[in-house]
C-alpha positions, -999 to 999 in steps of 0.1 A, spaced: -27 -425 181 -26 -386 181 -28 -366 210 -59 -348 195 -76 -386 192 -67 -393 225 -83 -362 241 -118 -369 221 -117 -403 236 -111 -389 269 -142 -361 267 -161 -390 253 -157 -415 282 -161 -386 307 -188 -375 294 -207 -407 296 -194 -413 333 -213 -378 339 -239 -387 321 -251 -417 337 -242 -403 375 -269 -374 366 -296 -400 358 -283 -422 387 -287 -395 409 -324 -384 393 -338 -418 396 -321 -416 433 -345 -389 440 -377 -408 417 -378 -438 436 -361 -433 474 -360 -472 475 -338 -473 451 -313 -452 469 -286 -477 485 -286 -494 448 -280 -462 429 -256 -452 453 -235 -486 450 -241 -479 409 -225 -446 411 -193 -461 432 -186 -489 411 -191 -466 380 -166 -440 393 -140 -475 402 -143 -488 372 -139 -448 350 -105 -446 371 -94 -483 364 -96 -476 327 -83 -438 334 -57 -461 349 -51 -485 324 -51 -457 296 -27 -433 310 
């Protein structure tokens, strides 16, 4: 695999992990209920983006 591929993926996966905390966080502020579920969403996103940052190294 080439560096250059490697880097793509990289953008690519962060970019999603960015992407879904931003609508995480606007539903957060939509529905209030929701909060402590979002909230456990966004921690077990961000565990699981450095496990495979991890794993992928």
């Amino acid at each position: 695999m080439e560096l250059k591929e490697l880097l793509q993926l990289l953008f690519s996966v962060e970019g999603i992990v960015l992407l879904t905390v931003i609508i995480l966080t606007i539903v957060m502020f939509i529905f209030p209920r929701l909060s402590l579920f979002v909230l456990l969403a966004i921690i077990f996103l961000v565990l699981r983006y450095i496990r495979y940052k991890e794993e992928h190294a």
